[in-house]
C-alpha positions in Angstrom: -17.1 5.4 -24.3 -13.4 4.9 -23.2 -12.5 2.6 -20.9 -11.2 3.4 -17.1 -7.7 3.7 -17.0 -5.9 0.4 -14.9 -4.4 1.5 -11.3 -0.8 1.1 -11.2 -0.3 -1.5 -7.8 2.5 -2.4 -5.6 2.3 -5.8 -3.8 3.9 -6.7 -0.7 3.8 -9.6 1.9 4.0 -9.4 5.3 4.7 -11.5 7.9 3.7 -10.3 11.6 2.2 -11.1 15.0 -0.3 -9.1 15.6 -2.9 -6.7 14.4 -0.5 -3.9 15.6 2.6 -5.2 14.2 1.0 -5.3 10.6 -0.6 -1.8 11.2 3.1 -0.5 11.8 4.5 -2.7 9.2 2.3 -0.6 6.5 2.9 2.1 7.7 6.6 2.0 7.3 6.6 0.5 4.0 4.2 3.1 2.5 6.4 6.5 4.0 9.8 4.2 2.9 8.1 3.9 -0.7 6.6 7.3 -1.0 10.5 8.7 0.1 12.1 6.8 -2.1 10.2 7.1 -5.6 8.0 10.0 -4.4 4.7 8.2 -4.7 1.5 7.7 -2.2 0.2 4.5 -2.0 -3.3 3.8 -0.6 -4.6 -0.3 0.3 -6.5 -1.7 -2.1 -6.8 -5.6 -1.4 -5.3 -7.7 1.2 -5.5 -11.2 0.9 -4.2 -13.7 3.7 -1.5 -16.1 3.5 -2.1 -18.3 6.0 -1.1 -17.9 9.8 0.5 -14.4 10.4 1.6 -13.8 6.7 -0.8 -11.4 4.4 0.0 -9.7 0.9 -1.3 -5.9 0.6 -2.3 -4.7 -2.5 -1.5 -1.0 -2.9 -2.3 1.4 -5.9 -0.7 4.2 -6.6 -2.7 7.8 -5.9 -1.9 11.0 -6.6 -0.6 13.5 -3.9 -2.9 16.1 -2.3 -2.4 19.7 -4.2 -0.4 22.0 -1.9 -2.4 24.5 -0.2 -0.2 27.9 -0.2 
């Protein structure tokens, strides 16, 4: 049986202040990132870094198809 292929991640730490901030702090990264090099990320792990830092796990997914 072959093996399940390896997501390709992105990693990125934040620093913020609230819930809100690090909502809107993802949110930019991942439309900057899918601008610049044309890929969608979706969260796949977050991990805390103590007091108001965190690092987000993202994997790269295919886009939607196009509907015409």
């Amino acid at each position: 049986m072959p093996k399940k292929a390896q997501p390709e991640l992105v990693d990125r730490d934040f620093t913020f202040a609230s819930d809100r901030e690090l909502d809107a702090l993802i949110a930019t990264f991942r439309s900057e990132h899918e601008a610049a090099t044309g890929q969608r990320l979706a969260m796949h792990a977050r991990r805390s870094l103590g007091a108001g830092k965190v690092r987000v796990t993202f994997r790269v997914v295919e886009a939607p198809a196009k509907r015409r």
